[in-house]
Structures are given as structure tokens and as C-alpha cells.
N, C-alpha and C positions, 0 to 999 in steps of 0.2 A: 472538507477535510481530505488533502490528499492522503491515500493510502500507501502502503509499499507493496509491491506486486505479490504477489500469493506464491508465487515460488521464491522470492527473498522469505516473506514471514517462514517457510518451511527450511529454508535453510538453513537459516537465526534459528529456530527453533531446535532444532537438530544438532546444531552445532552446539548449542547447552547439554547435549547429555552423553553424548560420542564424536570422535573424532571424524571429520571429515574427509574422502577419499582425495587428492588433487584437481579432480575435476570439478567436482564439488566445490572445494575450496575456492576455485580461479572462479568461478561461476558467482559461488557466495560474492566475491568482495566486485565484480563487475556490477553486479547488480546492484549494490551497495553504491556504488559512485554513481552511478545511473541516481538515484534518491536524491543527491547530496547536489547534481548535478540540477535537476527540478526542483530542489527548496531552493535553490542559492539565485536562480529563474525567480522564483515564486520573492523572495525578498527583495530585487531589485526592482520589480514590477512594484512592489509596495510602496518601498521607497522612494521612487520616481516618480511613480503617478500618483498615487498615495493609496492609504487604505480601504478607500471608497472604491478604487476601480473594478470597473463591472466585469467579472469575468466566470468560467468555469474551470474547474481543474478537474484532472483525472478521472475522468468518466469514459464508459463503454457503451458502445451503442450496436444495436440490431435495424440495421433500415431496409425491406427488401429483399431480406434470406441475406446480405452483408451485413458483417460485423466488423469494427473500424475503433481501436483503441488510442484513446485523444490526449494529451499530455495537457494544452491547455488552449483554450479559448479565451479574448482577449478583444473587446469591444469600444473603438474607437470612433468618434464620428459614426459615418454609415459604413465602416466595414467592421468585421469582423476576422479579427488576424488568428489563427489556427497554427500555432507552435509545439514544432516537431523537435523534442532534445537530444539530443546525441551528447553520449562521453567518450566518443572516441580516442583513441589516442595516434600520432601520427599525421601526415602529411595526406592528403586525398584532391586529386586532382579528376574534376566531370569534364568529360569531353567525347563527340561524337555518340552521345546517347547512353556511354558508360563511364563508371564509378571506377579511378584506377586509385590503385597505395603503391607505389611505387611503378613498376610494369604491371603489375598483377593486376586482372581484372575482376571485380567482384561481383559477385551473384546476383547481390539482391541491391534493386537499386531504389534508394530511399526517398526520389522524387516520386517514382510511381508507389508507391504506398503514402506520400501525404497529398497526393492529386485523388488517390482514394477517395481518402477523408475529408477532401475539400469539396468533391464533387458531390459524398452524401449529406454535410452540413447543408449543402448549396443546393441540394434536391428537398430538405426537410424547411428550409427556411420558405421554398418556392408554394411547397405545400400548403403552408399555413399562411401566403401570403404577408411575409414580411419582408420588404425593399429591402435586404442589406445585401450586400457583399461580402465574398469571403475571401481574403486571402490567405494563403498557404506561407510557412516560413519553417527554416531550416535553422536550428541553433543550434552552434557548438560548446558544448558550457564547458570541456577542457581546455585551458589553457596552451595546453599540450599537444593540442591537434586546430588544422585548419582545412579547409577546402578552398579551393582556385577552380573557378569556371570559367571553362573557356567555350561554351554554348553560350546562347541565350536563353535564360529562364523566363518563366511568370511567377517564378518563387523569388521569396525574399532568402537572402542565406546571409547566413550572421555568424563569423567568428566570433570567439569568447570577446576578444577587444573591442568589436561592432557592436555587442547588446546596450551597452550605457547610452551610448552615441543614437542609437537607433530610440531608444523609449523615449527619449526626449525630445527629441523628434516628433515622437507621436503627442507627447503633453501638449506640444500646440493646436489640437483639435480638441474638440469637445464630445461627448457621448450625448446624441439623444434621446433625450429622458422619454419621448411617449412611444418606444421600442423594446418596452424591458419585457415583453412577453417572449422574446426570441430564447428566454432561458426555456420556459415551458415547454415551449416546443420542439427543443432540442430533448427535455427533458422527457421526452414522451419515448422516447424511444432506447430511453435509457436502462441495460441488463447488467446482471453481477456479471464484476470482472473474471477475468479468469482465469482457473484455476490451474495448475500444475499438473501433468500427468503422470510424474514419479511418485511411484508408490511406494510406501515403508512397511514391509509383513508386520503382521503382529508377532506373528512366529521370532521376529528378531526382537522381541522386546527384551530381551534378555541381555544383549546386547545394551542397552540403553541405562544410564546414573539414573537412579530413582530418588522421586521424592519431590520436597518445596525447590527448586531453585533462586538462589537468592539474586535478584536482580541488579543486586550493587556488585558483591563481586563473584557470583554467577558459582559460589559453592553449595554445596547439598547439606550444609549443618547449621539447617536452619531448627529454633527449640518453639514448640507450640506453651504458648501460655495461653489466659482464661479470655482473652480477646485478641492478642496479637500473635506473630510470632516473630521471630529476632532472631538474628544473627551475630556469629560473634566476630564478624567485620563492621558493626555497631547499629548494620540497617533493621529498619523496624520497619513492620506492616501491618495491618489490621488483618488478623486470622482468615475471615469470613471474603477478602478479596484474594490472599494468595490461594486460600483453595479454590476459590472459580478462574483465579489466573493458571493455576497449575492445569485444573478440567481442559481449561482454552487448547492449552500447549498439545495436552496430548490430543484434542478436537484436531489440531493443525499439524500433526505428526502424521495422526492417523485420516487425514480428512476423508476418505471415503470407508468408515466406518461408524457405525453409531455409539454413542457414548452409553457402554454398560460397566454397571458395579464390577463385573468380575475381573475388568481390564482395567478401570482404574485404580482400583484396589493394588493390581502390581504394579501401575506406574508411578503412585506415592510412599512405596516400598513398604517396607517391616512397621514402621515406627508410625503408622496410618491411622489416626481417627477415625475409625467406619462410623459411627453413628453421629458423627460431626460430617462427614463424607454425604452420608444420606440425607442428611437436612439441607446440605447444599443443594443436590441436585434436584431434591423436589421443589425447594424457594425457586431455584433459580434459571433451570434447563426446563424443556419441555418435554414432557413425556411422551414418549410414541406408542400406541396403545394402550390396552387396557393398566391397571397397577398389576395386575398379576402377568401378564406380557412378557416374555424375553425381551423385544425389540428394543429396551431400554428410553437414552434420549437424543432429541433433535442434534446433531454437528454440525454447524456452522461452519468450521474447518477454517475458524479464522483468531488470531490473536485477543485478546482479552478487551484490549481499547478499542476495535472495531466491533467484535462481536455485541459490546454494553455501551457502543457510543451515545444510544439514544439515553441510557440513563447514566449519562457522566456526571451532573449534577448529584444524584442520589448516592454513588459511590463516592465520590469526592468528601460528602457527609460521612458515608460508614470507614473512611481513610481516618477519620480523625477519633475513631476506637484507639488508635495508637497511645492518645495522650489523657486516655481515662484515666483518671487513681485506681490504681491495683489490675490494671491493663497488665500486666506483664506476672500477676500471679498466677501460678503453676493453675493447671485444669485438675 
């Protein structure tokens, strides 16, 4: 399942309940195309090679005292091609060892960070003794931007209009079926991605639209009935997940703080179920210390479908409280 980076969920999330500053704002929607830029990667690879193809998405890894954040991995034959995405926008020309946009030369040059991560896949695979290969690739998934090298690379680079042309290419190989241990073993070294270092005071919570937000069209008058709660932009949801989606939001508002009654009590404002509040948290959050404890519960500090991925089945059941009889009578 890829994820979206933990400082987009923070910004999404932010952006539900205050206005965001410009920086903020230009930051939100790059990141944002950055997502749109690796699903649309992630469908073509489906599409071309098909559904079966063997690969890894968005995973972080520690090898070494390095850490090396991966977009995706992507196993053909005996290599293994390692795709780096960019959504750049504009024109970028590598020459003599540097990265230019125009004249201007850029800081950070984006071959030595996927030679990184080709060289720690290529140090984890040597470990465990699996024959592949790794190659390293550069993909621009803007249509809107391109790169001209005029070095010689050992990377593969792929303007947007190269990727179709490029996978199909690779369909003419095959994947080796008695090498699928190379997931494991990548997988072994596999750590939570990471996080964001802006922080949000609690002190500004005041600052923040309180309550359910409604996720259709993202207003705060949402009406709690005996199983669901509704909106009167007509979306409906089952009571018992907007409150652990709401818990989630403030988890990832606030992520380096623990989730206590006292604070979410002012996040779901005036009009707050506390004894429907309280049964959530004890069903569903983990408690940190004793029941009599301040220290409240565990934060995840991550959005609702990552944080309950593992029980997505079981929510998908309590989703359909919505269409009980007398689901929508008053509490």
C-alpha cells in the first residue's frame, strides 16, 4: 500500500481545520503532485506488465547507520530496477557532474542520492546472497519537465514520454521465479517512514474548526445519530469510524503528543459525545499506563486508513452501520 508522506497527511490534515500560510500552501500541493506523479508510475507498471508484477513500493530502510527512502523497486529478469520520481517542472540539463535549470546550478544532485540507494539495495542483496542486479533509474512523471544528459550515466533516465516505451521493453523478459526471497531481505531492514518535523502547539488549538469533519465536502455540520452521523451535503458514515477518524486527525496534527481526553474533548468542540468519546478510546487506542495514569493513549501520528490498515476488513463491516433501519435515529 503506498502511502503519502507524513508531512503531505499533516498538511491535508491542517488544511481541514485552518487556513494555510503560502508556504504551507505551495509545499501542500508539490507534495501532492509528487503522490499523483507515483500512482500514475504505479498504474502504468500495472498495466503493462500486468498485475502480477513483482515489485516493492514506498518503503524506508536503515542499512548500516544509512537510511535511504525508496519510491519503488521493480524486478525483471535478473535485475532489479530501483525508480527514483521526480515531478519536477521545467527544463534540466546534467553536465559535467552538475544538475543545471536554466544557468543555475543546483545543490542537490539527484544521481548521488539514487546511487545511494542502489548501492545499499546492492550491499543487502550481496548479504543474503542473492545473484541480482540492481539498477538505478530516474523518472520524470511531469509531462511538463524533462532532463538532457550530456555525461555518461549507469542510470537509466526516463522522461515522462520514455516510461511506456521503456516498460515494454522490459515485458520482453521474464522474472525469476526461485528469487522471490529478495523481498525478505530487503524487507529486513525495513523502518517507519518519516516523519515531519513541524510542529503544531497545542497552545494554538484555538485557532483550529472543531469537530467531525466531513469528508465529502470537508464542513463541520456534521449531526450524530444512534449509529451514524450525516451531513447535510447528504454524506453519511457510521458514528463509531468518524470518531476514530476524527482521533486519527488530531493523532497527526499533533503527532508528537499523546492522545488525552482533555485535548480531544476541545478538538470535537461543544457538541462532543464524551461518553461515546470514552468508549472509543478504550475499544480502540492503546493505553499508556495504568487506567488511572495521565499519560492517556498510544499516537500513531498517522491518518485513519494507515493507522487501521491492518483491520481494514473489519471496518469495511462496521462502514455498513450506515444502512441499518433506524441508523440515523437521534441518540
Amino acid at each position: 500500500m503506498r502511502r503519502k508522506p507524513h508531512k503531505l497527511q499533516f498538511l491535508e490534515t491542517l488544511a481541514t481545520r485552518k487556513k494555510l500560510n503560502p508556504e504551507q500552501q505551495a509545499l501542500l500541493q508539490k507534495l501532492q503532485r509528487g503522490v499523483i506523479g507515483e500512482e500514475n508510475m504505479d498504474l502504468l507498471v500495472e498495466s503493462i506488465l500486468g498485475a502480477e508484477v513483482d515489485c516493492l513500493d514506498d518503503i524506508t530502510l536503515e542499512y548500516q547507520g544509512s537510511v535511504v527512502q525508496i519510491d519503488k523497486l521493480l524486478i525483471i529478469g535478473s535485475i532489479i530496477y530501483l525508480i527514483d520520481m521526480k515531478f519536477y517542472r521545467g527544463h534540466y540539463i546534467f553536465k559535467n557532474g552538475e544538475w543545471y535549470l536554466g544557468e543555475k546550478i543546483l545543490a542537490n544532485n539527484n544521481f548521488e542520492q539514487l546511487r545511494r540507494a542502489v548501492r545499499i539495495i546492492q550491499n543487502v542483496l550481496y548479504d543474503h546472497q542473492i545473484p541480482l542486479k540492481v539498477q538505478g533509474v530516474l523518472a520524470f512523471m511531469n509531462p511538463e519537465s524533462s532532463l538532457t544528459v550530456e555525461d555518461n550515466l549507469k542510470e537509466t533516465v526516463l522522461n515522462f514520454t520514455d516510461i511506456s516505451t521503456w516498460l515494454l521493453q522490459l515485458k520482453q523478459n521474464t522474472t525469476n521465479k526461485q528469487l522471490q526471497d529478495w523481498k525478505s531481505a530487503i524487507r529486513n531492514y525495513e523502518i517507519a517512514p518519516y516523519r515531519t518535523k513541524e510542529i503544531f502547539p497545542l497552545e494554538k488549538m484555538d485557532t483550529l474548526q472543531k469537530g467531525i469533519c466531513c469528508p465529502n465536502c470537508h464542513q463541520f455540520n456534521m449531526n450524530e445519530n444512534r449509529h451514524t452521523v450525516s451531513c447535510p451535503c447528504g454524506y453519511s458514515e457510521a458514528k463509531v469510524i468518524a470518531f476514530i477518524r476524527t482521533i486519527c486527525e488530531y493523532g497527526v496534527i499533533f503527532h508528537n503528543q499523546n492522545l488525552k481526553r482533555s485535548q480531544l474533548r476541545i478538538f470535537f468542540g461543544q457538541d462532543l459525545n464524551e461518553r461515546y468519546l470514552e468508549y472509543v478510546l478504550e475499544k480502540y487506542f492503546e493505553r499508556l499506563g495504568s487506567p488511572n495514569s495521565r499519560s492517556g493513549y498510544k499516537n500513531e501520528g498517522i491518518i485513519f486508513d494507515y493507522w487501521f490498515a491492518e483491520k481494514k476488513e473489519y471496518f469495511e463491516r462496521l462502514a455498513e452501520r450506515k444502512n441499518w433501519k433506524n441508523a440515523n435515529i437521534s441518540k
